[in-house]
N, CA, C and O of each residue as an XYZ file, in Angstrom:
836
protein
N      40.095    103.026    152.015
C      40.982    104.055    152.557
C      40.990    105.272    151.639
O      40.735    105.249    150.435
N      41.278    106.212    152.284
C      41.220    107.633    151.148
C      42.374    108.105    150.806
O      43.318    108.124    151.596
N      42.442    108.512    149.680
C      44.611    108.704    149.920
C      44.253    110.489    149.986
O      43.348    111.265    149.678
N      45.261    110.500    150.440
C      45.753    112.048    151.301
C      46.513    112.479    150.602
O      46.112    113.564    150.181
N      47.664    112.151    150.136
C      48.650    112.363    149.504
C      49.336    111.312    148.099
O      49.027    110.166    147.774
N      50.265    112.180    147.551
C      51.021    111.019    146.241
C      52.284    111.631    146.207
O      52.346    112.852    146.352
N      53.148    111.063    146.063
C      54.455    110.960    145.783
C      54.940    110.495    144.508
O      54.211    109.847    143.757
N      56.154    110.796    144.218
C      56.516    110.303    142.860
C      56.920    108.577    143.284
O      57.079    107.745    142.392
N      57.021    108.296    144.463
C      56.990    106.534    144.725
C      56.303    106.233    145.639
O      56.403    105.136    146.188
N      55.462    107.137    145.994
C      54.722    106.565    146.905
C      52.871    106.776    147.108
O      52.374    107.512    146.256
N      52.096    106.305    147.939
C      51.009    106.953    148.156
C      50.649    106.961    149.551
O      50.930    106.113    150.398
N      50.005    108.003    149.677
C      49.402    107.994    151.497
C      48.257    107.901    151.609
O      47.584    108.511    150.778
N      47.475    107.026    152.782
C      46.589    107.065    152.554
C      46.289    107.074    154.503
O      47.013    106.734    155.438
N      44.598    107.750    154.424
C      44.338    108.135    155.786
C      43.828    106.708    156.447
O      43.060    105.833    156.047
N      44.399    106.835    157.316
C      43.974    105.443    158.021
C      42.526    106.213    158.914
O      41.514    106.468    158.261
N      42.567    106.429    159.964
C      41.968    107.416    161.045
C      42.719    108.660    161.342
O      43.840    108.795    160.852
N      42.198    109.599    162.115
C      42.800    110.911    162.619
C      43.877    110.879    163.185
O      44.360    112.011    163.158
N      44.846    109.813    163.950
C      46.180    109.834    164.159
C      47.267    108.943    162.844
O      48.386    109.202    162.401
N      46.380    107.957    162.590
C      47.507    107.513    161.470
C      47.313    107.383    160.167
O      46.171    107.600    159.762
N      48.253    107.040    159.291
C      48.175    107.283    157.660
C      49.302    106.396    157.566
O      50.340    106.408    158.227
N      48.835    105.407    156.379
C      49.617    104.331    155.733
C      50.475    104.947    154.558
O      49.858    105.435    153.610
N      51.706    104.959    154.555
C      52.439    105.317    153.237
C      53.077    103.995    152.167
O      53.946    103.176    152.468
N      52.442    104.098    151.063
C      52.515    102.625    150.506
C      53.747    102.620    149.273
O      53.664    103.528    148.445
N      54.607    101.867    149.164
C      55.286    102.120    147.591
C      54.975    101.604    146.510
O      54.920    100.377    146.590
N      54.686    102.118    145.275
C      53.733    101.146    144.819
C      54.612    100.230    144.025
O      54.209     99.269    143.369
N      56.080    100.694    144.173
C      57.170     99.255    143.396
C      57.291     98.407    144.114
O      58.188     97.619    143.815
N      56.471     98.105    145.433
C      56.875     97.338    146.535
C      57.933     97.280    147.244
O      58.094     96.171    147.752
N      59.006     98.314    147.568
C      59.984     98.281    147.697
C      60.134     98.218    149.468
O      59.391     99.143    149.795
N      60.492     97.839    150.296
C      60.213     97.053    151.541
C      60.497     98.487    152.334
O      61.311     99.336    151.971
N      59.571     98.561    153.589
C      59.445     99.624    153.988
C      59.982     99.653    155.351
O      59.886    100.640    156.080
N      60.560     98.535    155.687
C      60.809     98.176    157.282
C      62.236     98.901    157.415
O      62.410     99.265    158.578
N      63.414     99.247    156.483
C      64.360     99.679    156.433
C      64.021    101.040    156.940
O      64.641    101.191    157.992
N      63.414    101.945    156.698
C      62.912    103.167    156.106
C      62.537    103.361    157.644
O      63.162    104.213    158.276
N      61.559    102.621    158.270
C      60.693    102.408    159.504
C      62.358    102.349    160.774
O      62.665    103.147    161.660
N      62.863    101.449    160.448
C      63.773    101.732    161.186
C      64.783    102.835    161.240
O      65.116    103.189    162.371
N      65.344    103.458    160.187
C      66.156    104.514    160.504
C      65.073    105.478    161.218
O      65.443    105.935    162.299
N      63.483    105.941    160.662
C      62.717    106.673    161.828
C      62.760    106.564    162.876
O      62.725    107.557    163.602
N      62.843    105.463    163.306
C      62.428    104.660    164.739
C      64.237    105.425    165.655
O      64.400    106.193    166.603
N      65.108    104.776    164.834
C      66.379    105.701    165.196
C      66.519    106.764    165.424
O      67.334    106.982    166.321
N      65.726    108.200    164.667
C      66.044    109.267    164.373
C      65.368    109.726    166.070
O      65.856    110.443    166.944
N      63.900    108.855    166.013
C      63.214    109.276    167.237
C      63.736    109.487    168.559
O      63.472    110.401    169.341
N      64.721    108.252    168.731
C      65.237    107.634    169.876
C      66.055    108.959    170.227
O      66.362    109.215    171.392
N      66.392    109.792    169.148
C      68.063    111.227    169.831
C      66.775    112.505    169.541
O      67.004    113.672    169.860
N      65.383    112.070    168.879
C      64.785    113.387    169.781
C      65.048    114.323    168.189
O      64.954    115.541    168.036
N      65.351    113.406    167.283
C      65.153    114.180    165.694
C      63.590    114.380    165.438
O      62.688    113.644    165.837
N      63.472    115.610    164.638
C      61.741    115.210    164.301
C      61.480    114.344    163.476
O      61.957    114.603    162.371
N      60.886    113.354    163.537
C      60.362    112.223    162.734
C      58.995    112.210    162.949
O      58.565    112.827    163.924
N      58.085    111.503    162.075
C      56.507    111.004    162.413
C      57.052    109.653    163.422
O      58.069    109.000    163.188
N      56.200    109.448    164.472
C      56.079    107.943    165.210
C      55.815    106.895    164.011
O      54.781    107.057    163.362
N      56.363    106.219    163.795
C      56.528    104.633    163.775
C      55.596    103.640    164.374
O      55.944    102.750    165.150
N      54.615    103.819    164.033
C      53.532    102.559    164.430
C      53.930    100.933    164.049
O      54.182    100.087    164.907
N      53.930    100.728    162.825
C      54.765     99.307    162.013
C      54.729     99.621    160.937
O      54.016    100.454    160.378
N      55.800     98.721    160.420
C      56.235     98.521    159.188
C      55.792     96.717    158.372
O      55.576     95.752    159.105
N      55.754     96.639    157.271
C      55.652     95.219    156.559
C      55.396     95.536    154.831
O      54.544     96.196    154.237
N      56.557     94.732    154.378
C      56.498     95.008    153.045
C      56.719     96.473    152.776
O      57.532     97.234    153.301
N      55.628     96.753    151.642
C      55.929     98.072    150.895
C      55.091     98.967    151.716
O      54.975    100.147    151.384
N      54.551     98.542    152.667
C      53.774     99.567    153.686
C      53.898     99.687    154.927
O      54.096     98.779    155.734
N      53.724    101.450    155.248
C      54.727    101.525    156.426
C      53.426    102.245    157.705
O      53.592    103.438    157.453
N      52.661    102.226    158.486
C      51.990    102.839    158.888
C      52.854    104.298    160.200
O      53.704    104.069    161.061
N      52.306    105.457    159.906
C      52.973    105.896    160.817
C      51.812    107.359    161.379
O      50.633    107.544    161.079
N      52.444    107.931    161.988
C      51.518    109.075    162.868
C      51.293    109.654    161.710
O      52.069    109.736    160.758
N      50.080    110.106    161.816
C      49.469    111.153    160.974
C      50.333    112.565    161.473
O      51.038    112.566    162.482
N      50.144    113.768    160.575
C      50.719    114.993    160.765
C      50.041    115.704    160.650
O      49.310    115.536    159.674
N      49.750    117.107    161.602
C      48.574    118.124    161.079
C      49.538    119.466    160.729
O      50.353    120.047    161.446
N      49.191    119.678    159.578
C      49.665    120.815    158.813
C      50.402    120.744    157.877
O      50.743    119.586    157.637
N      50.970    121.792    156.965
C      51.019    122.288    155.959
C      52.054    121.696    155.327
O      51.852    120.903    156.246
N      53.151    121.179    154.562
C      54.198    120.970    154.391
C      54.738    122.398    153.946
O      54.043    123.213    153.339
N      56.616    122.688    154.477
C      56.826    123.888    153.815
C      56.451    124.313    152.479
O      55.897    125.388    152.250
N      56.770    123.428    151.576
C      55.994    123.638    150.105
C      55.080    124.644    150.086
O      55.236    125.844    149.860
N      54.203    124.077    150.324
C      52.685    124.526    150.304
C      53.078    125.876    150.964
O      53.217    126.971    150.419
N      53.205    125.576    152.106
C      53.607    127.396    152.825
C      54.083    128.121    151.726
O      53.306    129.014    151.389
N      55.127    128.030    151.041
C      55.959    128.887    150.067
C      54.760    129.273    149.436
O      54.230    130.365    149.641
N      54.174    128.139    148.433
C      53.572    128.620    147.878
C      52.510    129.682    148.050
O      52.237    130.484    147.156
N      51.925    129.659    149.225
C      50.774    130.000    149.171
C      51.434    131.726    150.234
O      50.794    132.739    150.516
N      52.584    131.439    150.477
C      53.103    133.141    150.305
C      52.808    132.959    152.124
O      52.666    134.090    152.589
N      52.711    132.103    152.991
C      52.930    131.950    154.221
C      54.087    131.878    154.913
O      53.997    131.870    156.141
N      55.431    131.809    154.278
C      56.593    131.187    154.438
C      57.520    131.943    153.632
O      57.383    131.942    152.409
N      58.591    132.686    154.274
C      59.741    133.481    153.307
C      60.324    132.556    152.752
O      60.281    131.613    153.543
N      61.085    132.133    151.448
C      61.787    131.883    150.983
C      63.394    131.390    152.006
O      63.968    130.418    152.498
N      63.479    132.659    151.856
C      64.970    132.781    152.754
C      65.022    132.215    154.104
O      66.052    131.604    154.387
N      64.142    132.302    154.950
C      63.439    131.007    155.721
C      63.788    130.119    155.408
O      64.868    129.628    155.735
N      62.826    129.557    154.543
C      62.650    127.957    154.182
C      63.869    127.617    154.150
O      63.952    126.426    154.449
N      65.224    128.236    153.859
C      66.284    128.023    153.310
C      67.335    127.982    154.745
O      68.139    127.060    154.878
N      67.244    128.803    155.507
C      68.089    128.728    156.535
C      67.289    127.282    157.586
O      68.001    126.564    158.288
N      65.518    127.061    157.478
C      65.013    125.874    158.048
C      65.653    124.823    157.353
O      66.265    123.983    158.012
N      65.606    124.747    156.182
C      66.318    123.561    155.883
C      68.053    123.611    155.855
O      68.595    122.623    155.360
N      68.685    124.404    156.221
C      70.404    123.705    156.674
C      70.075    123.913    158.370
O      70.913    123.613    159.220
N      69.053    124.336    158.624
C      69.312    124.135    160.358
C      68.557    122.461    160.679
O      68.756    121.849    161.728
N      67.833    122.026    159.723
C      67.084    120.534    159.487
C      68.327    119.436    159.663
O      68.417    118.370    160.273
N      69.422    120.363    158.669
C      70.477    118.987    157.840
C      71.668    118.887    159.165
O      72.162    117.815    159.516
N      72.004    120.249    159.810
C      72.442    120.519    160.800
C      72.618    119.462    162.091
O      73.581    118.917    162.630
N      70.936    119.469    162.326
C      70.388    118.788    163.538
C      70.840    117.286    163.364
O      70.979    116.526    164.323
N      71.039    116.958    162.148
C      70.547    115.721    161.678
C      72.343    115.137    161.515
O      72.684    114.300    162.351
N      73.198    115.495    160.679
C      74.752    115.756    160.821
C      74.969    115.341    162.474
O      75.288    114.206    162.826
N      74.733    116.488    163.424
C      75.435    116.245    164.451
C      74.684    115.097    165.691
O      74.783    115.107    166.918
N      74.230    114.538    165.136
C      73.583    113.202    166.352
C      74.678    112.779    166.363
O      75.459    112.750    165.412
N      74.892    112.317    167.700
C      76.108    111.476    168.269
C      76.481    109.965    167.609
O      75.428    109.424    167.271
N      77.406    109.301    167.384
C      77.873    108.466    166.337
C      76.976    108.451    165.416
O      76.680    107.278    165.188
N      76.431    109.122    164.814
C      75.360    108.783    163.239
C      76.659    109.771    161.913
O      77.507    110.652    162.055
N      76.280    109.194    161.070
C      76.881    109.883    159.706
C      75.718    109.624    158.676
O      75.910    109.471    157.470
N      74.339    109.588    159.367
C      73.382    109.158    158.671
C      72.790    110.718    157.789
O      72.624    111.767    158.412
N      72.562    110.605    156.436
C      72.236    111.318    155.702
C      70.537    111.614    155.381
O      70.067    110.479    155.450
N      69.599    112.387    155.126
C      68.469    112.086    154.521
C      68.624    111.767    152.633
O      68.188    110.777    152.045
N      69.268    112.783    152.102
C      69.701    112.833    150.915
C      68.480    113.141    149.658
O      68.489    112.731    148.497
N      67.422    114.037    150.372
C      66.455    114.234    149.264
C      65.223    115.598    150.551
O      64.009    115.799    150.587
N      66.328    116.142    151.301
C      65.618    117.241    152.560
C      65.814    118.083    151.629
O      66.891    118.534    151.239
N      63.963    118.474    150.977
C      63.465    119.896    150.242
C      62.369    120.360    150.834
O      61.993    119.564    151.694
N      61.632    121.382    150.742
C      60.238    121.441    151.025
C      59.444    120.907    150.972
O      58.735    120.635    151.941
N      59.270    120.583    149.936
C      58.220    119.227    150.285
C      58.167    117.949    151.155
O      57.209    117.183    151.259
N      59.731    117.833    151.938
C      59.703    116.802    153.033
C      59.509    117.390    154.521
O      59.412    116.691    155.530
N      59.463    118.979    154.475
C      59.068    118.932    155.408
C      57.886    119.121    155.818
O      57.248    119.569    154.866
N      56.849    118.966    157.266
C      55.896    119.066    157.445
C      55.482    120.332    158.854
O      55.807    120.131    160.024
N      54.998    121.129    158.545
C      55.156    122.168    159.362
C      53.798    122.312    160.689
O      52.663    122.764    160.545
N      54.446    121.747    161.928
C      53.257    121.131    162.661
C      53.209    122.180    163.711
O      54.270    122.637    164.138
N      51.756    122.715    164.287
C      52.104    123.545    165.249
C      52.365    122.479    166.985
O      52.776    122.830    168.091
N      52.115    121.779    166.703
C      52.477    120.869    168.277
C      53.953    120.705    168.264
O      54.674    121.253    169.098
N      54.444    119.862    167.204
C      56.006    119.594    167.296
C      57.170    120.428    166.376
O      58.372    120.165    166.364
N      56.426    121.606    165.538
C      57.510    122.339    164.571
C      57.571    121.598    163.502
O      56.773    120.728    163.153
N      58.987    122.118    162.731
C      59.170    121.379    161.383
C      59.324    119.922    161.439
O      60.256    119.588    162.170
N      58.690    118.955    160.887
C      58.983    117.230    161.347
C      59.562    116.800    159.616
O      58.812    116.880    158.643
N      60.686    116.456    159.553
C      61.336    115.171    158.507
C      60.462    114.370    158.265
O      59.992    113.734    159.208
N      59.916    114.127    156.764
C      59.261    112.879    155.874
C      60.317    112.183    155.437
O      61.361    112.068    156.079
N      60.058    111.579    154.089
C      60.141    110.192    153.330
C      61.670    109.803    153.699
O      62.410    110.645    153.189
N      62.124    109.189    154.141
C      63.204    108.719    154.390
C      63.432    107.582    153.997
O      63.952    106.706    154.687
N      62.890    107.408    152.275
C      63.403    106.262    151.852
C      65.174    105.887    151.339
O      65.830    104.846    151.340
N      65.535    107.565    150.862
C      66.965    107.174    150.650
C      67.685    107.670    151.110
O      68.343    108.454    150.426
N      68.083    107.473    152.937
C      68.447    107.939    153.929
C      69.900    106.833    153.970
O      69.744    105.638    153.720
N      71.124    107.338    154.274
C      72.240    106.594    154.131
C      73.064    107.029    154.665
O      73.127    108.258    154.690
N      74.030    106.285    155.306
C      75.286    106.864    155.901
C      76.404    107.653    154.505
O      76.726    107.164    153.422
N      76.763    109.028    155.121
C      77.715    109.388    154.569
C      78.189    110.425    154.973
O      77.948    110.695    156.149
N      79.138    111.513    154.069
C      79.522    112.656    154.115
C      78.334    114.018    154.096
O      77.587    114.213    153.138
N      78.348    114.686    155.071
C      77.404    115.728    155.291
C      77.469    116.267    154.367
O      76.358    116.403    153.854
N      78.444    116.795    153.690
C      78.388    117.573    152.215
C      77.530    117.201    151.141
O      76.931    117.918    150.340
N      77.569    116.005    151.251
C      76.767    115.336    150.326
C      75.308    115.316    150.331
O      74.594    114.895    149.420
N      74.803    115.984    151.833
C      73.614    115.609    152.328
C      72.909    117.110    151.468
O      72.041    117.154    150.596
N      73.831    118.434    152.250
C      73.397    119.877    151.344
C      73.923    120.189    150.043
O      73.756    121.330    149.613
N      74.628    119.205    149.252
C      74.308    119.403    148.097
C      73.760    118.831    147.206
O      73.668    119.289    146.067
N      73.161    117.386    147.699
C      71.687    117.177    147.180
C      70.458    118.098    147.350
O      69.609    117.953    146.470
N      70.161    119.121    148.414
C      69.205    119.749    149.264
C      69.176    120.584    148.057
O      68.312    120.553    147.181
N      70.728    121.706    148.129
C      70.619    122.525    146.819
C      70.777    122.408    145.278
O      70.712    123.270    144.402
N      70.972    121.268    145.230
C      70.924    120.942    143.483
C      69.374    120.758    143.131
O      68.894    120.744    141.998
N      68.617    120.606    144.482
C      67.052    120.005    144.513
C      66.334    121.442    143.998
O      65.519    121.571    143.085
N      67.039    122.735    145.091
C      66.593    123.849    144.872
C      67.004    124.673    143.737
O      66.279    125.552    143.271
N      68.240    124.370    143.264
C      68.615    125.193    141.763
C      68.266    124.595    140.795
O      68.668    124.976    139.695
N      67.281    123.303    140.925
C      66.648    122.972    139.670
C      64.997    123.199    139.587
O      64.281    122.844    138.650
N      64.637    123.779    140.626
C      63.593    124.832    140.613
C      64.217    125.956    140.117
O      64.103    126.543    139.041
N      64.728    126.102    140.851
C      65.570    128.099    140.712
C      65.316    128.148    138.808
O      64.420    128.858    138.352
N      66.020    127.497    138.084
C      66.237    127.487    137.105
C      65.003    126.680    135.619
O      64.974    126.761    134.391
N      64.280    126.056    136.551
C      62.900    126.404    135.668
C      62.044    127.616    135.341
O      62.195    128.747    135.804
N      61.097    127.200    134.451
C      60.662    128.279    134.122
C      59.204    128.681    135.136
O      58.281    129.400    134.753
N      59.290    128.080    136.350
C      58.251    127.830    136.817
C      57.717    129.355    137.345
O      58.665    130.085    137.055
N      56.744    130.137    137.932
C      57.012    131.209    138.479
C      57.400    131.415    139.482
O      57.599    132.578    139.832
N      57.733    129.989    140.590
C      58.016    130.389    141.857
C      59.588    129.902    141.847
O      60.124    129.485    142.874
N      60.204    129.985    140.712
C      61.549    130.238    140.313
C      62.340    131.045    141.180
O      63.089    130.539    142.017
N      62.203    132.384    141.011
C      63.196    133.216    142.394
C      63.065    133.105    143.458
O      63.820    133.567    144.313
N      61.950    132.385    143.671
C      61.856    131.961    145.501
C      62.620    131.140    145.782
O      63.253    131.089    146.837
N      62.679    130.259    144.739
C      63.618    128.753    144.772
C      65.309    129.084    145.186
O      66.234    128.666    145.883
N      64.910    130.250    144.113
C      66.719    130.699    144.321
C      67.223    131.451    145.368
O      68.423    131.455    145.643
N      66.219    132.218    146.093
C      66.246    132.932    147.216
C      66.416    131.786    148.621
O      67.121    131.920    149.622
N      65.544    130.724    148.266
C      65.987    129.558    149.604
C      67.295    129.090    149.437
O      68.015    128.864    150.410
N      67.793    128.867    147.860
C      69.116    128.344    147.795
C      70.193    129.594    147.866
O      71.167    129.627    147.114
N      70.032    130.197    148.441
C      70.873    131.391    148.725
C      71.258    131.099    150.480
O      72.318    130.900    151.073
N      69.795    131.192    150.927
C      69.895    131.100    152.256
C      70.460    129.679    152.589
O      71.068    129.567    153.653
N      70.361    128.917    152.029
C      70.349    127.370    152.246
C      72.288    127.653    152.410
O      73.066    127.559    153.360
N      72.440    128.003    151.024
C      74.280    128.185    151.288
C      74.831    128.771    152.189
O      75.837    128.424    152.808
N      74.298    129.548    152.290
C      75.280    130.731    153.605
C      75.461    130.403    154.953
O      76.380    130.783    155.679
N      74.230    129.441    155.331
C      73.823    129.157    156.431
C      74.145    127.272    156.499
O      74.057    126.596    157.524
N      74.347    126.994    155.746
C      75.056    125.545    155.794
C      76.263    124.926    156.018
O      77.265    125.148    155.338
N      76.212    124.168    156.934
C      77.259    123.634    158.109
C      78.819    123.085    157.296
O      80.003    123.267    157.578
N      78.179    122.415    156.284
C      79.033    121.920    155.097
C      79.081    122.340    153.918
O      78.317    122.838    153.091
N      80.434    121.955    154.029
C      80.814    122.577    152.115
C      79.731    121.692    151.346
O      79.402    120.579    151.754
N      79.220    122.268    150.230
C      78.328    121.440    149.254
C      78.860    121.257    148.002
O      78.520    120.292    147.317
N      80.002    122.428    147.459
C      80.721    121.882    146.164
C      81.122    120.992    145.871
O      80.853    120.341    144.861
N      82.486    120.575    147.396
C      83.026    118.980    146.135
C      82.119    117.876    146.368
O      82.607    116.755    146.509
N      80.810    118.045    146.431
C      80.039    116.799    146.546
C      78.700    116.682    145.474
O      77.795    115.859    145.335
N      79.207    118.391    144.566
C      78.106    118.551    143.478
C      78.156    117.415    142.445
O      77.165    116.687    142.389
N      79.301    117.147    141.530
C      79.373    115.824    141.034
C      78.875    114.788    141.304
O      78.406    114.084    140.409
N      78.831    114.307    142.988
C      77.958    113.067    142.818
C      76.730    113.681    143.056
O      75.886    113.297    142.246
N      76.324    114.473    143.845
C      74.730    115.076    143.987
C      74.570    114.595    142.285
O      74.038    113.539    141.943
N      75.020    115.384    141.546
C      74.539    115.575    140.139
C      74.061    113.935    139.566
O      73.033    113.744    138.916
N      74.892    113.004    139.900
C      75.336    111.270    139.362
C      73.890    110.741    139.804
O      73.126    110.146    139.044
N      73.594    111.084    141.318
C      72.321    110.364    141.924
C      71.194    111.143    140.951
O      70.437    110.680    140.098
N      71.347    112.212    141.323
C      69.932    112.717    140.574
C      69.751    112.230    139.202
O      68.835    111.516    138.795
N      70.855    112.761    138.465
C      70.653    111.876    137.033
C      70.122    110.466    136.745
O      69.636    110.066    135.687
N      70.395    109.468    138.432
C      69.659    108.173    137.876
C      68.719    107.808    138.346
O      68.241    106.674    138.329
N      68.180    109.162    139.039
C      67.029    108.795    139.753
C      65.922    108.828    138.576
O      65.730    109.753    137.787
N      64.967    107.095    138.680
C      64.100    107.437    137.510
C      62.880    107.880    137.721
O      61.934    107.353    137.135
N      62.719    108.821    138.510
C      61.408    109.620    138.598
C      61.599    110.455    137.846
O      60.722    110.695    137.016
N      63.207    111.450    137.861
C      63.625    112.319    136.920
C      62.904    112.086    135.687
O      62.767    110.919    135.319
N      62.272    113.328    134.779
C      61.868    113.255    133.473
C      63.300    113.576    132.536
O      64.310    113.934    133.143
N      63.327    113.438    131.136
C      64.310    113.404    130.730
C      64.410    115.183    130.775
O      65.390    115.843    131.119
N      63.223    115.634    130.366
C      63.865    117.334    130.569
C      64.582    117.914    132.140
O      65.362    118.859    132.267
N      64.050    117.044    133.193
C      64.263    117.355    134.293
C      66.353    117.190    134.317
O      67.151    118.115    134.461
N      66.675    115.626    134.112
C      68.141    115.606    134.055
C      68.773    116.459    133.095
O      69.992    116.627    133.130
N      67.911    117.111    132.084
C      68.857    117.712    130.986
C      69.270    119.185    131.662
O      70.358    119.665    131.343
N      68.615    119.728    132.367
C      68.484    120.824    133.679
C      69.728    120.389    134.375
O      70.708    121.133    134.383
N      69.739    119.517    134.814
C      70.862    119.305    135.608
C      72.336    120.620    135.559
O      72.990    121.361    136.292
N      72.193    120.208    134.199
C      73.839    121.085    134.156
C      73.598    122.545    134.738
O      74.479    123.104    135.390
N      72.624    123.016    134.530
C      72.596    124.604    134.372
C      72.228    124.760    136.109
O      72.350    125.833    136.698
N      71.802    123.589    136.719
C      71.438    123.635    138.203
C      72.523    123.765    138.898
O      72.528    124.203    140.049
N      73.535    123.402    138.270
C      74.790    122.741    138.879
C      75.673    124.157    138.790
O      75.996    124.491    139.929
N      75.917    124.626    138.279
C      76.047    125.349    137.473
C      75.596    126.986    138.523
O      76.279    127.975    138.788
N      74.479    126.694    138.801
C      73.785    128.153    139.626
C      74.399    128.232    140.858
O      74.718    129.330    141.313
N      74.638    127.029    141.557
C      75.301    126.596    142.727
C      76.844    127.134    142.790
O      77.481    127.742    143.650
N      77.172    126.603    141.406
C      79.029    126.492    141.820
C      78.921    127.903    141.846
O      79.884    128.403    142.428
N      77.882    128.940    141.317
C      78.231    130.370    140.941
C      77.775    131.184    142.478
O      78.354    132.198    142.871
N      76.952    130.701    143.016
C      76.693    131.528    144.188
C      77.610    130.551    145.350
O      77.479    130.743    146.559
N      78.467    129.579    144.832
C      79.660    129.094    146.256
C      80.425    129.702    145.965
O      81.356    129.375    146.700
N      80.885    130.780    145.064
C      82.120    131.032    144.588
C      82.634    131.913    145.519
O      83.775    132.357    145.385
């Protein structure tokens, strides 16, 4: 198989021209993951199709095109865009009828920008019921810890988390504290990455003010 893609937990790999296997390589069981998709599909959310699930591997529709990421980067995609696409993403996703289901990690890089079906939702491994607030201020603590590297596509970062606030359905402050708690134990985080934290946190409370 050829891998297509890598993740910080995962890998993709091309099956044929409609599907691609996404594997974890901690083994962490993928049928959970497969089912909230399979859910999201059923109310007409964008998701990839759901072929099967078993173990740490999940097979699902292949996607043609770009992820927003890549768009940003490559100067295809406004900023301020990306930013109002992703709270109109978290939006869609909030108001499904009885769900309080969260993605809790919707950045650019999860989305996939398709010209057949539009923007489509990836990795939905730590997808959970909760408070919507909680959902966009994981989104923007994701983006003010770009904003606030030294990276060069730094003010773009901060320009989506501009748009991301203004245009978001839910308050994201009183839910910065725990945004901040998850990220800190997430161990993909590098230790310079959590030490960022504060000053991410920090960029946010200053442009909710």
């Amino acid at each position: 198989m050829k891998i297509i893609g890598q993740g910080r937990t995962a890998d993709v790999y091309a099956l044929d021209e409609t599907r691609v296997l996404r594997r974890y390589r901690d083994g962490d069981d993928a049928t959970r993951e497969a089912g909230v998709m399979t859910r999201l599909a059923g109310h007409g959310y964008p998701v990839p199709a759901v072929v099967r699930a078993e173990g740490p591997d999940l097979v699902m529709e292949r996607l043609a095109g770009p992820s927003l990421l890549d768009a940003l980067l490559d100067g295809t995609y406004e900023p301020e865009r990306a930013g109002h696409l992703i709270a109109e993403l978290l939006t869609r996703l909030h108001g499904l009828p009885g769900s309080r289901l969260l993605h809790l990690d919707l950045h650019p890089g999860n989305v996939v920008l398709t010209a057949s079906a539009g923007p489509v939702v990836i990795d939905w491994q730590t997808a959970e019921e909760g408070p919507p607030g909680l959902d966009c201020a994981m989104s923007a603590l994701i983006l003010a810890e770009v904003a606030v590297s030294p990276a060069p596509y730094a003010p773009g970062a901060r320009a989506a988390l501009g748009a991301l606030l203004s245009a978001t359905h839910a308050p994201a402050l009183p839910h910065l504290p725990t945004a901040r708690t998850r990220r800190a134990a997430d161990p993909n985080l590098t230790t310079g990455e959590v030490a960022a934290l504060t000053e991410a946190v920090a960029l946010v409370e200053s442009m909710t003010a």
